[in-house]
C-alpha positions in Angstrom: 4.3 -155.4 204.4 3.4 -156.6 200.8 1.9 -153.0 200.1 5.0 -151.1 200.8 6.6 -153.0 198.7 4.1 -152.6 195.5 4.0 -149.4 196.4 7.9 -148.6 195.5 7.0 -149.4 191.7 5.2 -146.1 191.6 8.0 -143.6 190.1 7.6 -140.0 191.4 9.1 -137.1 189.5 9.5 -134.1 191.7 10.3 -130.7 190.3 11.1 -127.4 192.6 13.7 -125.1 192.6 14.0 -124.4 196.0 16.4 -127.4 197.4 14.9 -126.9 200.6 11.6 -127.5 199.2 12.8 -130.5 197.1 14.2 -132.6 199.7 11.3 -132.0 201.9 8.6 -133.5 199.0 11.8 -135.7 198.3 11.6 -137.5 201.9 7.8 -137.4 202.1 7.7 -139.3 199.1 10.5 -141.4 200.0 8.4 -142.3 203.5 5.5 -143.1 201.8 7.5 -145.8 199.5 7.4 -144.0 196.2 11.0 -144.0 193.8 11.4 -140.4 193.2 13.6 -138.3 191.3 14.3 -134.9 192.1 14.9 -132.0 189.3 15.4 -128.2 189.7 14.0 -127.2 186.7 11.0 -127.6 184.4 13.5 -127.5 181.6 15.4 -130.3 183.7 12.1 -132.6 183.7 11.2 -132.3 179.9 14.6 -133.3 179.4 14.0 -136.4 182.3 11.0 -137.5 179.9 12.4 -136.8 176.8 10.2 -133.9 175.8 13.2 -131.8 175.2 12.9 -131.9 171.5 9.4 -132.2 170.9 8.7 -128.6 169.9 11.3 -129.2 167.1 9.4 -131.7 165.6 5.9 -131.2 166.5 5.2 -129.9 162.3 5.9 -133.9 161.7 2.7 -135.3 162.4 2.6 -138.5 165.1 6.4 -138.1 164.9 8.3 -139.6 168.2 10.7 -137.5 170.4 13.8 -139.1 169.8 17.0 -137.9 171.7 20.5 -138.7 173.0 18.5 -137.7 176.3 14.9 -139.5 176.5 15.1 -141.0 179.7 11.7 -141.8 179.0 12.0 -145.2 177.7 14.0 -146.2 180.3 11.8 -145.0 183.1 8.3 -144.7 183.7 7.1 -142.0 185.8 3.5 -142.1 187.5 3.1 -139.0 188.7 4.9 -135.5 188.2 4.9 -132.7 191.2 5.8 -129.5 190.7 6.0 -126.5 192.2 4.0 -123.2 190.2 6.9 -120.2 190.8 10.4 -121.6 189.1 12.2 -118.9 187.0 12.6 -120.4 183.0 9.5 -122.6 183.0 6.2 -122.4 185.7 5.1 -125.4 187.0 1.7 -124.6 185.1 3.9 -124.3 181.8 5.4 -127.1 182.8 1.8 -128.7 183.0 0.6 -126.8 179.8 3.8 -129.3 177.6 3.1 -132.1 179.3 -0.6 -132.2 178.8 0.0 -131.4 174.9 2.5 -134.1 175.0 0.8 -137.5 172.7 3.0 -139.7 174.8 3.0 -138.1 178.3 -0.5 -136.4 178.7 -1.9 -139.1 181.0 1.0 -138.7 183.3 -1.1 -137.6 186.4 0.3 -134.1 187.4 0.2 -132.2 190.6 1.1 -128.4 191.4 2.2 -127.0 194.5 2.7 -123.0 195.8 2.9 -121.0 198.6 1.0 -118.4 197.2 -2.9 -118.9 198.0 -4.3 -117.3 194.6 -7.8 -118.8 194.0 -7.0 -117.8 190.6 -4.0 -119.5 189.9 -5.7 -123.0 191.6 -8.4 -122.8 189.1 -6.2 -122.1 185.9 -4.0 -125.0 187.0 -7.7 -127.4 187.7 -8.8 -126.4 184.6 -5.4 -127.1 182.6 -5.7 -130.9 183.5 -3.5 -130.5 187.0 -5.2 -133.0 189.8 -4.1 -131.5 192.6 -3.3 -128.3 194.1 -1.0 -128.3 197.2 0.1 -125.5 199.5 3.7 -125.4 200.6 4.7 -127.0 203.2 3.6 -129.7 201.4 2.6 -132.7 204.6 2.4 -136.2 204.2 -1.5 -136.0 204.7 -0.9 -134.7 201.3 1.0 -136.9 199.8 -1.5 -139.5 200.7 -3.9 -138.3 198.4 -1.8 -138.9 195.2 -1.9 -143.2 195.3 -5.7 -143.0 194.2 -4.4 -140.8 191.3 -1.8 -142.7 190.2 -3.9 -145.6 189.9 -5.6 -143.6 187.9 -2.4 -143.6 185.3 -1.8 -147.1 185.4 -2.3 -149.5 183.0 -4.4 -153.0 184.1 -0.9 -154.7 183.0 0.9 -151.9 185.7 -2.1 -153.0 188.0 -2.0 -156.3 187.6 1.9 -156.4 188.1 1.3 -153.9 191.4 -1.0 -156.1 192.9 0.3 -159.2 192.4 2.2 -159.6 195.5 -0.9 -158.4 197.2 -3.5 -160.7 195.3 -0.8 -163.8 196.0 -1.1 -163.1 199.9 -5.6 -162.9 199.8 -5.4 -166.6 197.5 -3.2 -168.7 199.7 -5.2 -171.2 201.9 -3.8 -173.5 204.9 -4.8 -176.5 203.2 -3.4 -175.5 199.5 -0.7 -172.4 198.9 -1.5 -171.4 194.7 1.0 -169.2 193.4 1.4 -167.9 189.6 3.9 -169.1 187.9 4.2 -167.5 184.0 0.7 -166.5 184.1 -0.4 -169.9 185.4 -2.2 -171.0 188.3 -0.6 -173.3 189.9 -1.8 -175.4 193.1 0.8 -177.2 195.8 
């Protein structure tokens, strides 16, 4: 049960207009352990990541979104779905900023549409997205994003997901070691 537990650290931001939509990739999500928040928008998750501002100040070089809104330093997000078809902002526009984003461009990001357009996969492959998912999204596909948000994680976010799991594969009937600040330590 140690894995369902390491797996809740991985932060899921979903985007779709459609609420119906939303909540389903919501409770998938949600089954398979990951946090997730839910936005309508692509406007509404630059703002959750504190890209909101960064077209202001992208003629200061290496400059840092700062803003009464950037959740981003609060929260760290592992993966972003999306839908393609939201009116403002696409989910491959959506993509597009997030990609050109200094701080946010390793952020694994996933697109998903009901609309089969060989097309529109490939722009979206090519654009950096790593998957492509037609609606109804099923949990079979949600399976497939853990392997890429390992992918986004540091070996400190590794280190700290697998802990709990490493902890289990090292304790022994006749001795139990357990980390304490770093520190092996035998009982």
């Amino acid at each position: 049960m140690r894995v369902g537990a390491a797996e809740a650290q991985f932060h899921v931001l979903a985007v779709d207009d459609s609420i119906i939509d939303r909540k389903l990739i919501e409770r998938l999500l949600k089954t398979s352990s990951y946090q997730v928040t839910a936005v309508d928008s692509g406007i509404k998750a630059l703002e959750f990541l504190g890209l909101n501002d960064e077209e202001d100040q992208s003629d200061i070089a290496e400059a840092p979104s700062v803003s009464p809104n950037n959740h981003h330093q609060d929260v760290d997000v592992n993966l972003i779905i999306t839908d393609y078809c939201m009116p403002g902002m696409t989910g491959y526009d959506l993509l597009r900023k997030i990609k050109e984003s200094k701080s946010l461009k390793d952020i694994p990001v996933v697109i998903m549409s009901s609309e089969n357009e060989p097309s529109r996969i490939n722009r979206c492959l090519e654009e950096g997205a790593e998957e492509f998912f037609l609606k109804p999204v099923k949990l079979s596909d949600v399976n497939k994003l853990r392997p890429h948000m390992m992918k986004g994680t540091s070996m400190e976010d590794e280190g700290n997901i697998n802990e709990g799991k490493a902890m289990e594969d090292i304790q022994t009937p006749e001795r139990t070691r357990t980390i304490y600040n770093g520190f092996d330590v035998l009982s």
